[in-house]
C-alpha positions in Angstrom: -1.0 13.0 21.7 0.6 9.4 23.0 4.1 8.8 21.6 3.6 5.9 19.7 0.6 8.0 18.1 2.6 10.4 17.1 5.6 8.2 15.7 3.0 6.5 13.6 1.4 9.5 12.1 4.7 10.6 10.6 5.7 7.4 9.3 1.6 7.3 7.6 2.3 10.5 6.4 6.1 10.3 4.8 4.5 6.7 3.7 1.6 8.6 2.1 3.7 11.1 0.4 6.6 8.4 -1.4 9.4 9.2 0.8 11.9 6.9 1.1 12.0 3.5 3.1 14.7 4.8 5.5 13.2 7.2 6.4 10.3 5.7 7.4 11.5 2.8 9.2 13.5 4.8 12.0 9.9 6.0 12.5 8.0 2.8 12.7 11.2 1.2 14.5 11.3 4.2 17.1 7.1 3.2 17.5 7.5 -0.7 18.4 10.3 0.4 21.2 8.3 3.1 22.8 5.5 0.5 22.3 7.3 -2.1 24.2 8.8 -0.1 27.1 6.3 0.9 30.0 4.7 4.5 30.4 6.4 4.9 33.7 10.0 4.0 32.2 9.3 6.2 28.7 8.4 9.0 31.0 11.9 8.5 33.3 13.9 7.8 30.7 12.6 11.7 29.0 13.1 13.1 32.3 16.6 11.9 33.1 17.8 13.1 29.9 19.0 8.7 28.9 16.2 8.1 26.4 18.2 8.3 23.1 20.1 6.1 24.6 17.5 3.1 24.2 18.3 1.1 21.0 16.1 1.9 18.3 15.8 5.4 19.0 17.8 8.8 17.4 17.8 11.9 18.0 14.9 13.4 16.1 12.6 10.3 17.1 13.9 11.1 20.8 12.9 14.4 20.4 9.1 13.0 19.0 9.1 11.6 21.9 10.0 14.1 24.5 7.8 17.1 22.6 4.5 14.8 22.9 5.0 13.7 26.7 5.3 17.7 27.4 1.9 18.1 25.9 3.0 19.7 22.4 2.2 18.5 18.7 6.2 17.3 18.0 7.4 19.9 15.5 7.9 17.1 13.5 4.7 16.0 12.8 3.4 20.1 12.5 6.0 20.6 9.9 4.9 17.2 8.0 1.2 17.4 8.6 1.2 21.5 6.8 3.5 20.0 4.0 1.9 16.7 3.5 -1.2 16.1 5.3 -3.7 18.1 3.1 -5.7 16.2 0.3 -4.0 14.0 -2.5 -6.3 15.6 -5.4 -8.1 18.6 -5.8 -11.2 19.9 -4.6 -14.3 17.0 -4.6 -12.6 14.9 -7.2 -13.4 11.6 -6.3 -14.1 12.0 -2.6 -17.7 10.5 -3.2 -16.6 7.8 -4.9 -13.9 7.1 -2.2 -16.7 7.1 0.6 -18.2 4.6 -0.9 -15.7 1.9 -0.6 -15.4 -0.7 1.9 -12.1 -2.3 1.2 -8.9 -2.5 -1.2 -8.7 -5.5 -3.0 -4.3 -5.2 -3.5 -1.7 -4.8 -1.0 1.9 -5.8 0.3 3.7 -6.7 3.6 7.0 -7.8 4.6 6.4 -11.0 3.9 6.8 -10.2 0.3 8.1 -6.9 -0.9 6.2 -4.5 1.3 7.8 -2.5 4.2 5.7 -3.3 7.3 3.5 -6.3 8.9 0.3 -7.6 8.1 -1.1 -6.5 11.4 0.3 -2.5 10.6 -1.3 -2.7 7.1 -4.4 -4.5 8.4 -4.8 -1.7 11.0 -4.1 1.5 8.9 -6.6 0.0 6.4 -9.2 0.0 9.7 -8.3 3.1 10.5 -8.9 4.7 7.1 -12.4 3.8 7.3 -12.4 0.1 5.5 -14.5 -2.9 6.5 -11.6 -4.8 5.0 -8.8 -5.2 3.1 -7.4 -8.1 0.8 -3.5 -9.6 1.5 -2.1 -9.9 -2.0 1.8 -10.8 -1.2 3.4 -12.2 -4.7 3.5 -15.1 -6.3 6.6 -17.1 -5.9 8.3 -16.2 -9.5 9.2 -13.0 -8.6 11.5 -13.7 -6.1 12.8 -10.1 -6.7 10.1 -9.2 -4.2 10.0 -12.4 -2.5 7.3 -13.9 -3.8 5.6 -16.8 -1.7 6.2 -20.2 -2.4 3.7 -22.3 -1.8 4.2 -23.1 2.0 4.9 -19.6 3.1 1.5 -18.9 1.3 -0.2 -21.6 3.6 1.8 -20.1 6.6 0.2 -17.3 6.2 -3.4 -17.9 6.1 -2.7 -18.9 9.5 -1.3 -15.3 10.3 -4.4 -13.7 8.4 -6.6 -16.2 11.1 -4.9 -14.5 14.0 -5.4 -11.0 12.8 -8.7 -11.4 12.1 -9.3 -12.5 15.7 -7.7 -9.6 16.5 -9.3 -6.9 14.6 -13.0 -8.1 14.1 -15.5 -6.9 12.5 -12.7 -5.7 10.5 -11.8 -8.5 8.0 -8.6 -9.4 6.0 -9.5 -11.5 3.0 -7.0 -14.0 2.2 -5.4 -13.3 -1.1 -2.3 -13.3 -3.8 -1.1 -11.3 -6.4 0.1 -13.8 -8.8 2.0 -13.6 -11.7 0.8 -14.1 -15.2 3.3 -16.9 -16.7 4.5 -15.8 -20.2 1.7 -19.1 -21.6 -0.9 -16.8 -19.7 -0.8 -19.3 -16.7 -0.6 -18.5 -13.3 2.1 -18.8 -10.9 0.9 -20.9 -7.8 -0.6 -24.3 -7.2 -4.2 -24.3 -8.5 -5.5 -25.8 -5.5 -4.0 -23.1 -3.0 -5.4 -20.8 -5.4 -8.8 -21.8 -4.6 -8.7 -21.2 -1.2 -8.2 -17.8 -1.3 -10.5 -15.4 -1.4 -9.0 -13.2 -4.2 -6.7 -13.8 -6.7 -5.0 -10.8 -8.6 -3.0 -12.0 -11.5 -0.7 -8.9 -13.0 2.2 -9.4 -15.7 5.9 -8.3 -14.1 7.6 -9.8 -17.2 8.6 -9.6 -20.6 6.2 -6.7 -20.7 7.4 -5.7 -24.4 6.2 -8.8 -25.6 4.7 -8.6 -29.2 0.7 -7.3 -28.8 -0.9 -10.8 -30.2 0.8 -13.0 -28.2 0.5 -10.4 -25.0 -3.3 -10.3 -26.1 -3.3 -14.4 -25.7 -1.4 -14.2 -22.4 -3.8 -11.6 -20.7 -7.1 -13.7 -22.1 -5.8 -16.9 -20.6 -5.6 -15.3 -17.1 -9.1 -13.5 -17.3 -10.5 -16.9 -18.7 -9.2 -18.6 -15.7 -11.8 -19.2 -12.8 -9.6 -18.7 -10.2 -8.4 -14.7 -11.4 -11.1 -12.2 -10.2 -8.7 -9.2 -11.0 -6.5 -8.3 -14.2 -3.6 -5.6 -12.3 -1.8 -2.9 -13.7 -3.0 -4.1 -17.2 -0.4 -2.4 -19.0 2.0 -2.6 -16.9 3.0 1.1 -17.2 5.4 3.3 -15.4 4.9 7.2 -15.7 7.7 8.5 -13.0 11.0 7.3 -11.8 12.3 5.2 -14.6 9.2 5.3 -17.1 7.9 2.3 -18.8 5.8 2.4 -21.7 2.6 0.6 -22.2 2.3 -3.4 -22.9 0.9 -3.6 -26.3 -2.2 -5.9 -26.4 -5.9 -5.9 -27.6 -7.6 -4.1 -25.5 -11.5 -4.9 -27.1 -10.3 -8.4 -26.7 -8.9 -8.4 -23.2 -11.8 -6.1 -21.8 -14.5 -8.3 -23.4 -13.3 -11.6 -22.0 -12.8 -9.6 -18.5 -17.0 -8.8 -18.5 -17.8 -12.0 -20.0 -15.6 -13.7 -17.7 -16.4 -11.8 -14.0 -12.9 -10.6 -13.9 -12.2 -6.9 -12.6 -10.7 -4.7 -14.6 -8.3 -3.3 -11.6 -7.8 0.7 -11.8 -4.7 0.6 -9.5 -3.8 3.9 -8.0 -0.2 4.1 -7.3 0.6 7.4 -8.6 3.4 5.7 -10.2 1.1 4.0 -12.5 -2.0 5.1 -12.4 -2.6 2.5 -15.1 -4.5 2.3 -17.2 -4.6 4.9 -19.2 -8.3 7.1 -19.1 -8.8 5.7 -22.8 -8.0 2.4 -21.8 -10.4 2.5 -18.7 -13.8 4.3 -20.7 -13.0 1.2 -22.9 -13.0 -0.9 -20.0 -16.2 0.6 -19.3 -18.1 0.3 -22.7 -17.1 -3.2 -22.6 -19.1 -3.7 -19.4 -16.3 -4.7 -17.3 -16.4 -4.5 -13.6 -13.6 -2.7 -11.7 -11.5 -2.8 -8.8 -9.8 0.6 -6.9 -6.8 -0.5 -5.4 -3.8 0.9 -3.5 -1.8 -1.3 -4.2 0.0 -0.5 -1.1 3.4 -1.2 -0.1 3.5 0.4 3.3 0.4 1.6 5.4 0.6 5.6 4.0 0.4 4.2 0.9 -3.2 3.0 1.5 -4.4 6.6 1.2 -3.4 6.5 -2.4 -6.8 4.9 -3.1 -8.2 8.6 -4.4 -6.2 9.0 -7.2 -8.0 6.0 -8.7 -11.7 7.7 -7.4 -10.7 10.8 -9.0 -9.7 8.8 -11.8 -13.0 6.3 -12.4 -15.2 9.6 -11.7 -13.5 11.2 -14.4 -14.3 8.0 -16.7 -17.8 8.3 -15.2 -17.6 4.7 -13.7 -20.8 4.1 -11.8 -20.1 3.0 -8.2 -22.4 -0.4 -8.8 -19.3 -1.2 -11.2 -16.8 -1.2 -8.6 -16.3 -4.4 -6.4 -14.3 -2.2 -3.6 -18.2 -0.7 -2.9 -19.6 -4.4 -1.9 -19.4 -5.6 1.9 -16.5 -8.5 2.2 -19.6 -11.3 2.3 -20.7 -10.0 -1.2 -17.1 -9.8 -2.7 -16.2 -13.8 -1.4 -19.6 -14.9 -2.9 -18.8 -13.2 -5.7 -15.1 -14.7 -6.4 -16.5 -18.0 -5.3 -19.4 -18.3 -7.9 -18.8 -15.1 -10.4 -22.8 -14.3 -9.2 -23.3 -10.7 -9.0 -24.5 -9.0 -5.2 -28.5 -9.1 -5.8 -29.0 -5.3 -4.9 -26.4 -4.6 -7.7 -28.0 -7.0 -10.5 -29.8 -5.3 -13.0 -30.9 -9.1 -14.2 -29.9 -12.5 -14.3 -26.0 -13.4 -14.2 -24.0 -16.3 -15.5 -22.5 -18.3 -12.8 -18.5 -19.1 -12.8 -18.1 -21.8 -10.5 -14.0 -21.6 -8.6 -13.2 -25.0 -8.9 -12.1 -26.5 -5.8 -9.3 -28.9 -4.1 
């Protein structure tokens, strides 16, 4: 095992199993060093006892380091991988959903209020099996988590450009999360709206808002052309510092979500794990399509994804339902004219047309 291989693997893993952010970062800081020093020097620097001394590097990433040029698995990673490298969930549940996906339609970087770059998360999403993988950094309201403004938005569709370049086939759809304004509007410039190729729209305030005017709020987002998926609906939280359900009508909501080709997004941070099974089998009777997401905030995190299989399988979602099953072509076609995929049309579809710039 390379060095850098094994720097990154524990960082997936603590990433995968919540641990903190510093912990993580002397990892993924101890990979871009070893990553920018040459072999020959790495493997001097071990021999001659002066690696720890290279900025960026402590003593158990120094010791990483060591234990995998000498041919070993780094204790490290052996301890990490028997504590925290097994499966997420229990037995089959969800696992044939999960291999049907292609992508993840909701995750974060460091340009907003993620822990690593677009290239890492990009990568990790590759490497978990994905065809791609959609950029959904925050909308510039929630400057909490630094949401975009409208020019670092535009900056970095030029980034997502180069990283596609980079990492074809693998593609990395061009996307926001966007706040849902307390009027139900949406928290970006139309225009620069339409020229991404998904929009997630998610409520991050005033979440105790009285259910009827909540219920108007979420059904002028899914009305809007430009939203393809409602997040977090309720905008639970069920560890840490728990949050109770947003109050809203759900018939309502979920009926406007079919009728208007927006997703119904089953997001699988375990977290939230929202919504709620009764929520999502009403989801389902209302004929609502869904989205699994990560919602990922660092690459580890991306592996969340089967909490939300397990989850829909539970609810008996079909996979046809699911937008994360189509190929990237099929999902862009899709958020550009609300047509279904024509192998997963059971007849014919209204159109919604984005409008455009």
């Amino acid at each position: 095992m390379e060095p850098v291989e094994a720097l990154e693997r524990i960082a997936f893993l603590l990433e995968r199993q919540g641990a903190v952010t510093y912990r993580v970062q002397a990892f993924r800081t101890a990979s871009e060093v070893i990553r920018g020093l040459s072999g020959d020097e790495v493997r001097r620097r071990a021999a001659n006892g002066t690696l720890a001394r290279v900025r960026g590097l402590g003593p158990k990433t120094t010791r990483v380091v060591e234990e995998a040029l000498s041919g070993e698995v780094p204790g490290y990673l052996a301890r990490l991988t028997e504590e925290a490298g097994g499966p997420l969930v229990d037995g089959e549940r969800g696992v044939r959903l999960r291999r049907a996906l292609r992508g993840d339609c909701h995750l974060h970087s460091d340009w907003s209020d993620g822990g690593s770059p677009v290239e890492a998360m990009a990568r990790t999403a590759r490497g978990l099996g994905h065809d791609w993988c959609v950029l959904t950094d925050h909308s510039p309201r929630l400057t909490v988590a630094r949401g975009l403004s409208p020019d670092r938005l535009r900056a970095q569709l030029s980034l997502v450009a180069e990283v596609n370049a980079q990492l074809a086939p693998f593609r990395l759809l061009t996307g926001i999360e966007c706040d849902i304004l307390d009027d139900g509007e949406l928290d970006q410039e139309p225009e620069l709206l339409a020229e991404l190729d998904v929009v997630v729209a998610s409520v991050h305030s005033k979440l105790r808002m009285d259910a009827r005017p909540m219920t108007r709020r979420l059904l002028a987002a899914v009305r809007n052309p430009l939203v393809d998926v409602l997040g977090h609906c309720t905008g639970r939280q069920i560890t840490g510092r728990p949050r109770p359900e947003s109050r809203f009508d759900a018939d309502e909501v979920f009926a406007a979500c079919a009728d208007h080709h927006t997703a119904v997004e089953i997001n699988c941070r375990p977290d939230r794990l929202d919504p709620p099974r009764r929520l999502l089998r009403q989801a389902l009777e209302a004929g609502a399509l869904f989205s699994i997401d990560s919602d990922a905030h660092a690459p580890g995190q991306l592996d969340w994804q089967i909490y939300g299989c397990a989850r829909a399988e539970e609810c008996d979602v079909p996979p046809e339902r699911v937008i994360n099953t189509w190929t990237a072509r099929q999902l862009t076609s899709w958020t550009g004219t609300g047509r279904m995929p024509r192998k997963e049309r059971p007849g014919p579809a209204a159109s919604r047309p984005r409008p455009h710039p």
